[in-house]
C-alpha positions as CSV (number, residue, x, y, z in Angstrom):
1,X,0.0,0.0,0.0
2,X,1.6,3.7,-1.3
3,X,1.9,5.9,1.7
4,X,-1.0,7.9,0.4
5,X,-3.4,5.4,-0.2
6,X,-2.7,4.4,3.6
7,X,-2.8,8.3,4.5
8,X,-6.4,8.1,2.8
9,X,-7.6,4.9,4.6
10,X,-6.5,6.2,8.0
11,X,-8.7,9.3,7.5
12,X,-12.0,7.5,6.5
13,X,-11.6,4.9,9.3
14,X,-11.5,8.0,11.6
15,X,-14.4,9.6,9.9
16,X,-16.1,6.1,10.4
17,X,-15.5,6.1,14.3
18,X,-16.5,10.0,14.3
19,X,-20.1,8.5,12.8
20,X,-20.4,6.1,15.4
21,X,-19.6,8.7,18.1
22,X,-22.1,10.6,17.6
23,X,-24.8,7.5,16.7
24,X,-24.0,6.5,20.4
25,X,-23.5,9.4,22.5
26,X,-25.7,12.1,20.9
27,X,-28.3,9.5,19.1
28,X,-27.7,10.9,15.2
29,X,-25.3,12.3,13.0
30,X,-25.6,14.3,9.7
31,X,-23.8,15.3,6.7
32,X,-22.8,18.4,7.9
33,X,-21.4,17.1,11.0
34,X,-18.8,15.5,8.6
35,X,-18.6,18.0,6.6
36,X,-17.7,20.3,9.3
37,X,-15.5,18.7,11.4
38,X,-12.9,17.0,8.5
39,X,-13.3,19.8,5.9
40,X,-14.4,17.2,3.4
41,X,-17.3,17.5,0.4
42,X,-20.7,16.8,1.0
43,X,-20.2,13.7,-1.3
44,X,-17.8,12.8,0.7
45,X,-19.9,12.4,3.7
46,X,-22.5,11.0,1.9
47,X,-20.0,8.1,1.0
48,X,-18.6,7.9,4.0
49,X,-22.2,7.5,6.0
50,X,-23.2,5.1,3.4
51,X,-19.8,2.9,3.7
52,X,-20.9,2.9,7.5
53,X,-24.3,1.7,6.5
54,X,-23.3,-1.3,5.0
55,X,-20.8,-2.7,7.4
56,X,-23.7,-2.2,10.2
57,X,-26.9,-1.6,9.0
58,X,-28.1,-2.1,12.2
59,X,-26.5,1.3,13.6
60,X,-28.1,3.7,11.4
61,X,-31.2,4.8,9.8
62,X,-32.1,7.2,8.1
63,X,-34.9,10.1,8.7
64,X,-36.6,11.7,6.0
65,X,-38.7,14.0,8.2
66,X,-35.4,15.7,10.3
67,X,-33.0,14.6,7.2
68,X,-30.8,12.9,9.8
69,X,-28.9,9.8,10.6
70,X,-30.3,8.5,13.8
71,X,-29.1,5.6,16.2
72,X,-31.2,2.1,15.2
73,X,-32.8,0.0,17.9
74,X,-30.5,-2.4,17.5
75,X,-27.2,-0.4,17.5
76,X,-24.0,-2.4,18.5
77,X,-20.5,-0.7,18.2
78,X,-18.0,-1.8,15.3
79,X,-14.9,0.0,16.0
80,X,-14.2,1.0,19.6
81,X,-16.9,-0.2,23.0
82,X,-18.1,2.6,24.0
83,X,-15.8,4.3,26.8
84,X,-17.4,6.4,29.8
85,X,-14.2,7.8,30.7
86,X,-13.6,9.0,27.2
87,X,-16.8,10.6,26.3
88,X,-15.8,12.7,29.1
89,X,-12.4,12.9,29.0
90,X,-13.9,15.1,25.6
91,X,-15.7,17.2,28.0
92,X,-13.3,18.1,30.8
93,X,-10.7,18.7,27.8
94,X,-13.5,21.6,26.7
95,X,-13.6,23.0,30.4
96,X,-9.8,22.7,31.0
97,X,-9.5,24.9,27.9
98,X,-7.2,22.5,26.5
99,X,-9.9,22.4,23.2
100,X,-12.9,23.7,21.9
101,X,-16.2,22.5,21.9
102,X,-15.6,22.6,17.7
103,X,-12.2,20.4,18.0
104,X,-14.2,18.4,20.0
105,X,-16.3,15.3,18.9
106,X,-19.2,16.8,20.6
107,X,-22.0,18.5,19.1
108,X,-24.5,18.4,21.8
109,X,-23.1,18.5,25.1
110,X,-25.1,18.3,28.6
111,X,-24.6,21.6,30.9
112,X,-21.5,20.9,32.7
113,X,-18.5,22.6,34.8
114,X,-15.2,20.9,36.6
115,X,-13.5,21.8,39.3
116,X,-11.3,24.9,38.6
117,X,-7.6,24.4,39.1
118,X,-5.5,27.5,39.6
119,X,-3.0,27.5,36.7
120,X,0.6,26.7,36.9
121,X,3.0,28.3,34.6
122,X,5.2,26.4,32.8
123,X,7.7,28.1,30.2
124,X,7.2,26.4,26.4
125,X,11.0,27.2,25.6
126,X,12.1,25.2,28.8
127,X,9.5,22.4,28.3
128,X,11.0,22.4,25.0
129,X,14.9,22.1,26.0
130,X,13.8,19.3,28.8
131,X,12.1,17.6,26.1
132,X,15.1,17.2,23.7
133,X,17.7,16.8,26.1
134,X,15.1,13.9,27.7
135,X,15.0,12.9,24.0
136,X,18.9,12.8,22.9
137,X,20.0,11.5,26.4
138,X,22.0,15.0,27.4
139,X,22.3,17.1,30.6
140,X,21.2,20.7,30.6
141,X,22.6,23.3,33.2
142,X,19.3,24.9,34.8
143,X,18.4,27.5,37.2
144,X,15.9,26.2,40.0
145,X,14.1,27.4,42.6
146,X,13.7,24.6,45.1
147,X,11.4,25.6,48.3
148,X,13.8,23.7,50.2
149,X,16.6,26.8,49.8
150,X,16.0,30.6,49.7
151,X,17.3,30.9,46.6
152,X,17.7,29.4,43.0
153,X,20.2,27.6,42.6
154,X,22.3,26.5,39.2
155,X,23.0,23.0,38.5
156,X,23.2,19.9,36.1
157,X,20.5,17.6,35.5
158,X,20.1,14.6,33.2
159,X,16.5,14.9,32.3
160,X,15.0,11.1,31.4
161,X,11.3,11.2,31.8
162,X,7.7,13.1,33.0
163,X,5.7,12.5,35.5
164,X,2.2,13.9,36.9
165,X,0.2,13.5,40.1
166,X,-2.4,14.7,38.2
167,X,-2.3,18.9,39.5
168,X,1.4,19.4,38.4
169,X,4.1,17.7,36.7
170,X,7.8,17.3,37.2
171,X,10.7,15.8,35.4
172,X,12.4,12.9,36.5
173,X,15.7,13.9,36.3
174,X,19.3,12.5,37.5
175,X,21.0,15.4,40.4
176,X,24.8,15.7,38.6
177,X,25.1,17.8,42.6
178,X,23.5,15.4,45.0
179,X,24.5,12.5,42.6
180,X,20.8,11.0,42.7
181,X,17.1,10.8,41.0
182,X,14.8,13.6,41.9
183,X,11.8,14.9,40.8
184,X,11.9,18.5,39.3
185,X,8.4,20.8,39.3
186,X,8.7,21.9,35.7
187,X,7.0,25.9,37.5
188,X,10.4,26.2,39.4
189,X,12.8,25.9,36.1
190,X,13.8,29.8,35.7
191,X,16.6,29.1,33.3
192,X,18.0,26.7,31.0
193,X,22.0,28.1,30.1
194,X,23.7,25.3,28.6
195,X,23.4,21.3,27.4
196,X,26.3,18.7,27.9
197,X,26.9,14.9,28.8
198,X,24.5,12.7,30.3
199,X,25.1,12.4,34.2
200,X,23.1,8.7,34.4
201,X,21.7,6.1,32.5
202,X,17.3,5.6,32.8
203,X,17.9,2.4,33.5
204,X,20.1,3.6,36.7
205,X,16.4,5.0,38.3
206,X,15.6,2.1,39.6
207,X,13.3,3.5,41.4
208,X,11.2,4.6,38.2
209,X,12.0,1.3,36.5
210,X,10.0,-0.3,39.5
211,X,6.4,-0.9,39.8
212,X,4.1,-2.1,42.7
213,X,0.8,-3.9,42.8
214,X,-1.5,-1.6,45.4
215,X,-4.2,-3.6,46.5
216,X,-7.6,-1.3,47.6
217,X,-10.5,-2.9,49.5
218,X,-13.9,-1.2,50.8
219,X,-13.2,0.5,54.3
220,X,-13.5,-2.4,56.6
221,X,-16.6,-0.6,58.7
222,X,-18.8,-0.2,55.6
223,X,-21.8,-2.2,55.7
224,X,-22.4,-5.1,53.1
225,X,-24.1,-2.9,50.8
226,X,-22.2,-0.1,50.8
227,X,-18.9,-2.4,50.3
228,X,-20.6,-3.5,47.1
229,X,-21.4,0.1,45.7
230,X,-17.7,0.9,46.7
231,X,-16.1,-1.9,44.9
232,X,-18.9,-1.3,41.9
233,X,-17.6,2.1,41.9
234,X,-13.8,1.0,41.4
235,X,-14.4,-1.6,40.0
236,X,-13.5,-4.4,41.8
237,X,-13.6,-8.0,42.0
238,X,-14.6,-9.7,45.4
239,X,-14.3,-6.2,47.0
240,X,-10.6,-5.9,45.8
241,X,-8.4,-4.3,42.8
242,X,-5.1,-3.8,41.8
243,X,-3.8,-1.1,41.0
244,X,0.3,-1.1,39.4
245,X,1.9,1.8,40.0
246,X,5.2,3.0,39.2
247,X,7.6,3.1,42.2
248,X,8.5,6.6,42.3
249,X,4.7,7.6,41.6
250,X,3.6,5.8,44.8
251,X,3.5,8.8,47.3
252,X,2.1,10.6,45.1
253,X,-0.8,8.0,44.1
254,X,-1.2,7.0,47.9
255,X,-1.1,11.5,48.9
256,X,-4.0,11.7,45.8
257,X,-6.4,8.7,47.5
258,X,-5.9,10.2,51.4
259,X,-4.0,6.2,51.4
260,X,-0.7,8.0,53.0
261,X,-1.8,7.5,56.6
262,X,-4.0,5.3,58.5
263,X,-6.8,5.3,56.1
264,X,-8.9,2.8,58.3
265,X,-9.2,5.2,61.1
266,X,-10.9,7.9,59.1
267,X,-14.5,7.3,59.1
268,X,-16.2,5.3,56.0
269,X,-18.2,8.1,54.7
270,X,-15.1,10.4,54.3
271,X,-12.7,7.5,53.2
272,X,-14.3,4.7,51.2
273,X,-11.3,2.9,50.1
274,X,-8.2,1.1,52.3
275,X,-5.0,-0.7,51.2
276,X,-5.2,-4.3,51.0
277,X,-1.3,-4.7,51.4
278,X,-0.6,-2.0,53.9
279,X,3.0,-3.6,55.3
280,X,4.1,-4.3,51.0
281,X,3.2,-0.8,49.9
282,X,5.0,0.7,53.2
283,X,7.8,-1.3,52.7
284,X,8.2,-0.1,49.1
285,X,7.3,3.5,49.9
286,X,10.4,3.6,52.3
287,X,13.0,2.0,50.1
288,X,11.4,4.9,47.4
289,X,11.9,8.0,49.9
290,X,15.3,6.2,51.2
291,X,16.4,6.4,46.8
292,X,14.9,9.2,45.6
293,X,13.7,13.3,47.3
294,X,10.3,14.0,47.2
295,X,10.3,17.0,44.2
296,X,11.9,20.1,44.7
Protein backbone atom coordinates (compact mmCIF):
# COMPACT_ATOMS: atom_id res chain seq x y z
CA UNK A 1 0.00 0.00 0.00
CA UNK A 2 1.65 3.73 -1.29
CA UNK A 3 1.88 5.86 1.66
CA UNK A 4 -0.98 7.92 0.38
CA UNK A 5 -3.41 5.37 -0.19
CA UNK A 6 -2.69 4.39 3.60
CA UNK A 7 -2.84 8.31 4.46
CA UNK A 8 -6.36 8.08 2.82
CA UNK A 9 -7.65 4.91 4.56
CA UNK A 10 -6.48 6.24 7.98
CA UNK A 11 -8.65 9.33 7.50
CA UNK A 12 -12.04 7.51 6.50
CA UNK A 13 -11.63 4.89 9.25
CA UNK A 14 -11.49 8.01 11.61
CA UNK A 15 -14.39 9.61 9.86
CA UNK A 16 -16.11 6.05 10.38
CA UNK A 17 -15.54 6.12 14.34
CA UNK A 18 -16.53 9.96 14.33
CA UNK A 19 -20.07 8.49 12.83
CA UNK A 20 -20.43 6.12 15.37
CA UNK A 21 -19.59 8.67 18.07
CA UNK A 22 -22.11 10.60 17.59
CA UNK A 23 -24.77 7.52 16.67
CA UNK A 24 -24.03 6.46 20.36
CA UNK A 25 -23.45 9.40 22.48
CA UNK A 26 -25.73 12.11 20.91
CA UNK A 27 -28.29 9.50 19.13
CA UNK A 28 -27.69 10.89 15.18
CA UNK A 29 -25.34 12.30 13.00
CA UNK A 30 -25.59 14.28 9.74
CA UNK A 31 -23.78 15.34 6.74
CA UNK A 32 -22.76 18.42 7.95
CA UNK A 33 -21.39 17.13 11.03
CA UNK A 34 -18.82 15.51 8.63
CA UNK A 35 -18.57 17.96 6.57
CA UNK A 36 -17.72 20.27 9.33
CA UNK A 37 -15.48 18.70 11.38
CA UNK A 38 -12.94 17.01 8.47
CA UNK A 39 -13.27 19.83 5.86
CA UNK A 40 -14.43 17.18 3.45
CA UNK A 41 -17.28 17.48 0.38
CA UNK A 42 -20.73 16.84 1.04
CA UNK A 43 -20.24 13.74 -1.27
CA UNK A 44 -17.75 12.84 0.74
CA UNK A 45 -19.90 12.40 3.65
CA UNK A 46 -22.53 11.04 1.86
CA UNK A 47 -19.95 8.09 1.00
CA UNK A 48 -18.58 7.94 4.01
CA UNK A 49 -22.23 7.51 6.00
CA UNK A 50 -23.18 5.06 3.39
CA UNK A 51 -19.76 2.95 3.67
CA UNK A 52 -20.93 2.94 7.54
CA UNK A 53 -24.29 1.68 6.48
CA UNK A 54 -23.30 -1.25 4.95
CA UNK A 55 -20.84 -2.73 7.40
CA UNK A 56 -23.69 -2.23 10.25
CA UNK A 57 -26.90 -1.59 8.98
CA UNK A 58 -28.11 -2.09 12.24
CA UNK A 59 -26.47 1.33 13.57
CA UNK A 60 -28.10 3.75 11.39
CA UNK A 61 -31.22 4.76 9.77
CA UNK A 62 -32.08 7.21 8.13
CA UNK A 63 -34.93 10.12 8.72
CA UNK A 64 -36.58 11.65 6.01
CA UNK A 65 -38.68 13.95 8.20
CA UNK A 66 -35.37 15.72 10.27
CA UNK A 67 -32.98 14.62 7.20
CA UNK A 68 -30.78 12.93 9.84
CA UNK A 69 -28.92 9.81 10.58
CA UNK A 70 -30.31 8.54 13.80
CA UNK A 71 -29.14 5.63 16.15
CA UNK A 72 -31.19 2.07 15.20
CA UNK A 73 -32.76 0.03 17.92
CA UNK A 74 -30.54 -2.35 17.50
CA UNK A 75 -27.21 -0.45 17.52
CA UNK A 76 -24.03 -2.40 18.51
CA UNK A 77 -20.54 -0.74 18.16
CA UNK A 78 -18.02 -1.82 15.31
CA UNK A 79 -14.89 0.00 16.03
CA UNK A 80 -14.19 0.95 19.58
CA UNK A 81 -16.90 -0.16 22.96
CA UNK A 82 -18.07 2.58 24.02
CA UNK A 83 -15.81 4.34 26.79
CA UNK A 84 -17.37 6.45 29.83
CA UNK A 85 -14.19 7.81 30.65
CA UNK A 86 -13.64 8.98 27.18
CA UNK A 87 -16.81 10.56 26.34
CA UNK A 88 -15.85 12.69 29.12
CA UNK A 89 -12.36 12.94 29.00
CA UNK A 90 -13.89 15.06 25.57
CA UNK A 91 -15.73 17.19 28.02
CA UNK A 92 -13.35 18.10 30.84
CA UNK A 93 -10.68 18.68 27.84
CA UNK A 94 -13.53 21.55 26.71
CA UNK A 95 -13.60 23.00 30.39
CA UNK A 96 -9.78 22.70 31.03
CA UNK A 97 -9.50 24.92 27.90
CA UNK A 98 -7.15 22.53 26.50
CA UNK A 99 -9.91 22.39 23.21
CA UNK A 100 -12.89 23.69 21.86
CA UNK A 101 -16.23 22.50 21.90
CA UNK A 102 -15.63 22.63 17.68
CA UNK A 103 -12.20 20.39 18.04
CA UNK A 104 -14.18 18.43 20.03
CA UNK A 105 -16.29 15.33 18.94
CA UNK A 106 -19.24 16.80 20.56
CA UNK A 107 -21.95 18.47 19.05
CA UNK A 108 -24.51 18.40 21.76
CA UNK A 109 -23.11 18.50 25.07
CA UNK A 110 -25.05 18.35 28.57
CA UNK A 111 -24.62 21.59 30.88
CA UNK A 112 -21.54 20.86 32.68
CA UNK A 113 -18.52 22.62 34.82
CA UNK A 114 -15.18 20.92 36.58
CA UNK A 115 -13.53 21.81 39.26
CA UNK A 116 -11.34 24.87 38.61
CA UNK A 117 -7.60 24.36 39.10
CA UNK A 118 -5.48 27.49 39.65
CA UNK A 119 -3.02 27.47 36.68
CA UNK A 120 0.65 26.67 36.92
CA UNK A 121 2.96 28.33 34.63
CA UNK A 122 5.19 26.40 32.75
CA UNK A 123 7.71 28.10 30.19
CA UNK A 124 7.24 26.40 26.40
CA UNK A 125 11.00 27.18 25.58
CA UNK A 126 12.14 25.25 28.80
CA UNK A 127 9.50 22.45 28.32
CA UNK A 128 11.02 22.44 25.03
CA UNK A 129 14.95 22.07 26.00
CA UNK A 130 13.82 19.25 28.75
CA UNK A 131 12.13 17.59 26.09
CA UNK A 132 15.06 17.20 23.68
CA UNK A 133 17.72 16.83 26.07
CA UNK A 134 15.15 13.90 27.69
CA UNK A 135 14.97 12.87 23.95
CA UNK A 136 18.86 12.85 22.94
CA UNK A 137 20.04 11.54 26.40
CA UNK A 138 22.02 15.04 27.37
CA UNK A 139 22.32 17.07 30.60
CA UNK A 140 21.23 20.70 30.59
CA UNK A 141 22.59 23.32 33.24
CA UNK A 142 19.33 24.86 34.75
CA UNK A 143 18.38 27.48 37.21
CA UNK A 144 15.95 26.24 39.97
CA UNK A 145 14.15 27.42 42.64
CA UNK A 146 13.69 24.61 45.10
CA UNK A 147 11.42 25.59 48.27
CA UNK A 148 13.82 23.69 50.17
CA UNK A 149 16.60 26.79 49.80
CA UNK A 150 15.99 30.56 49.71
CA UNK A 151 17.28 30.87 46.57
CA UNK A 152 17.69 29.42 42.96
CA UNK A 153 20.22 27.55 42.62
CA UNK A 154 22.33 26.50 39.16
CA UNK A 155 22.98 23.01 38.53
CA UNK A 156 23.15 19.95 36.14
CA UNK A 157 20.51 17.56 35.47
CA UNK A 158 20.07 14.62 33.23
CA UNK A 159 16.55 14.90 32.27
CA UNK A 160 15.03 11.09 31.36
CA UNK A 161 11.27 11.19 31.80
CA UNK A 162 7.74 13.14 32.98
CA UNK A 163 5.68 12.46 35.49
CA UNK A 164 2.23 13.86 36.93
CA UNK A 165 0.20 13.55 40.13
CA UNK A 166 -2.44 14.68 38.18
CA UNK A 167 -2.27 18.93 39.54
CA UNK A 168 1.44 19.42 38.44
CA UNK A 169 4.11 17.71 36.69
CA UNK A 170 7.80 17.31 37.18
CA UNK A 171 10.66 15.82 35.38
CA UNK A 172 12.45 12.89 36.47
CA UNK A 173 15.72 13.87 36.32
CA UNK A 174 19.34 12.51 37.48
CA UNK A 175 21.04 15.41 40.38
CA UNK A 176 24.79 15.68 38.64
CA UNK A 177 25.07 17.77 42.59
CA UNK A 178 23.54 15.39 45.01
CA UNK A 179 24.47 12.46 42.57
CA UNK A 180 20.77 11.02 42.72
CA UNK A 181 17.11 10.85 41.02
CA UNK A 182 14.75 13.59 41.89
CA UNK A 183 11.75 14.88 40.85
CA UNK A 184 11.86 18.51 39.32
CA UNK A 185 8.36 20.83 39.29
CA UNK A 186 8.70 21.92 35.71
CA UNK A 187 6.99 25.93 37.45
CA UNK A 188 10.41 26.15 39.42
CA UNK A 189 12.80 25.90 36.07
CA UNK A 190 13.85 29.79 35.73
CA UNK A 191 16.56 29.07 33.26
CA UNK A 192 18.03 26.75 30.96
CA UNK A 193 22.00 28.08 30.14
CA UNK A 194 23.68 25.32 28.58
CA UNK A 195 23.37 21.35 27.41
CA UNK A 196 26.29 18.74 27.94
CA UNK A 197 26.89 14.87 28.84
CA UNK A 198 24.53 12.72 30.26
CA UNK A 199 25.08 12.39 34.17
CA UNK A 200 23.06 8.74 34.39
CA UNK A 201 21.69 6.05 32.55
CA UNK A 202 17.32 5.64 32.81
CA UNK A 203 17.88 2.44 33.53
CA UNK A 204 20.09 3.64 36.75
CA UNK A 205 16.39 5.01 38.30
CA UNK A 206 15.64 2.13 39.63
CA UNK A 207 13.25 3.53 41.45
CA UNK A 208 11.23 4.61 38.25
CA UNK A 209 12.04 1.32 36.51
CA UNK A 210 9.96 -0.32 39.46
CA UNK A 211 6.43 -0.94 39.76
CA UNK A 212 4.12 -2.13 42.69
CA UNK A 213 0.83 -3.91 42.77
CA UNK A 214 -1.49 -1.62 45.35
CA UNK A 215 -4.23 -3.57 46.54
CA UNK A 216 -7.57 -1.32 47.64
CA UNK A 217 -10.51 -2.92 49.49
CA UNK A 218 -13.86 -1.16 50.82
CA UNK A 219 -13.18 0.48 54.32
CA UNK A 220 -13.50 -2.39 56.64
CA UNK A 221 -16.56 -0.63 58.73
CA UNK A 222 -18.76 -0.20 55.64
CA UNK A 223 -21.83 -2.16 55.68
CA UNK A 224 -22.39 -5.06 53.09
CA UNK A 225 -24.15 -2.94 50.77
CA UNK A 226 -22.25 -0.12 50.83
CA UNK A 227 -18.89 -2.40 50.26
CA UNK A 228 -20.61 -3.46 47.12
CA UNK A 229 -21.40 0.05 45.71
CA UNK A 230 -17.70 0.88 46.74
CA UNK A 231 -16.13 -1.94 44.86
CA UNK A 232 -18.86 -1.35 41.88
CA UNK A 233 -17.61 2.13 41.86
CA UNK A 234 -13.80 1.05 41.43
CA UNK A 235 -14.43 -1.62 40.03
CA UNK A 236 -13.53 -4.36 41.78
CA UNK A 237 -13.64 -7.98 42.05
CA UNK A 238 -14.56 -9.66 45.43
CA UNK A 239 -14.29 -6.21 47.04
CA UNK A 240 -10.62 -5.88 45.81
CA UNK A 241 -8.37 -4.32 42.82
CA UNK A 242 -5.09 -3.83 41.79
CA UNK A 243 -3.83 -1.09 40.98
CA UNK A 244 0.29 -1.09 39.36
CA UNK A 245 1.92 1.77 40.02
CA UNK A 246 5.19 3.03 39.18
CA UNK A 247 7.61 3.07 42.19
CA UNK A 248 8.51 6.63 42.27
CA UNK A 249 4.70 7.61 41.61
CA UNK A 250 3.60 5.84 44.76
CA UNK A 251 3.51 8.80 47.25
CA UNK A 252 2.08 10.62 45.06
CA UNK A 253 -0.78 7.97 44.08
CA UNK A 254 -1.21 7.03 47.90
CA UNK A 255 -1.12 11.49 48.87
CA UNK A 256 -3.96 11.68 45.82
CA UNK A 257 -6.41 8.65 47.53
CA UNK A 258 -5.88 10.20 51.43
CA UNK A 259 -3.95 6.19 51.43
CA UNK A 260 -0.70 7.96 52.99
CA UNK A 261 -1.81 7.46 56.62
CA UNK A 262 -4.01 5.31 58.54
CA UNK A 263 -6.80 5.29 56.12
CA UNK A 264 -8.87 2.78 58.35
CA UNK A 265 -9.17 5.22 61.14
CA UNK A 266 -10.92 7.93 59.15
CA UNK A 267 -14.46 7.32 59.06
CA UNK A 268 -16.17 5.26 56.00
CA UNK A 269 -18.15 8.12 54.73
CA UNK A 270 -15.06 10.45 54.34
CA UNK A 271 -12.69 7.55 53.19
CA UNK A 272 -14.28 4.66 51.22
CA UNK A 273 -11.27 2.88 50.10
CA UNK A 274 -8.24 1.12 52.26
CA UNK A 275 -5.00 -0.71 51.16
CA UNK A 276 -5.17 -4.27 51.03
CA UNK A 277 -1.31 -4.71 51.36
CA UNK A 278 -0.61 -2.01 53.94
CA UNK A 279 3.01 -3.57 55.28
CA UNK A 280 4.08 -4.30 50.95
CA UNK A 281 3.16 -0.82 49.93
CA UNK A 282 4.95 0.72 53.22
CA UNK A 283 7.76 -1.26 52.67
CA UNK A 284 8.21 -0.10 49.07
CA UNK A 285 7.34 3.51 49.89
CA UNK A 286 10.38 3.63 52.34
CA UNK A 287 12.96 1.99 50.08
CA UNK A 288 11.41 4.89 47.44
CA UNK A 289 11.94 8.04 49.89
CA UNK A 290 15.31 6.19 51.24
CA UNK A 291 16.40 6.38 46.85
CA UNK A 292 14.87 9.23 45.64
CA UNK A 293 13.73 13.26 47.32
CA UNK A 294 10.34 13.97 47.19
CA UNK A 295 10.25 16.95 44.22
CA UNK A 296 11.90 20.08 44.74
Amino acid sequence: MKVGEQGTRWGVEQRLEFIEFRLFWEGGVNRSDITSYFGVSVPQASNDLARYQERAPNNIVYDTSGKRYLAGKRFRPIFRKPDADRYLSHLAATSDKVTTLSESWLAAPPAFDTLPIPHRRIDPAILRDLLSATREKRSLHIHYQSLTRADATWRWITPHAFGSDGMRWHARAFCHQDRTFKDFLLPRFLEVEADGEAGAAAIADTVWQEFIDVKLEPHPQMSASQRRVVALDFGMQNESVSVKVRLALLYYFLKRLNLDGDAERRAPREQHIVLGNKAEVRAALKRAEEQTPLAA
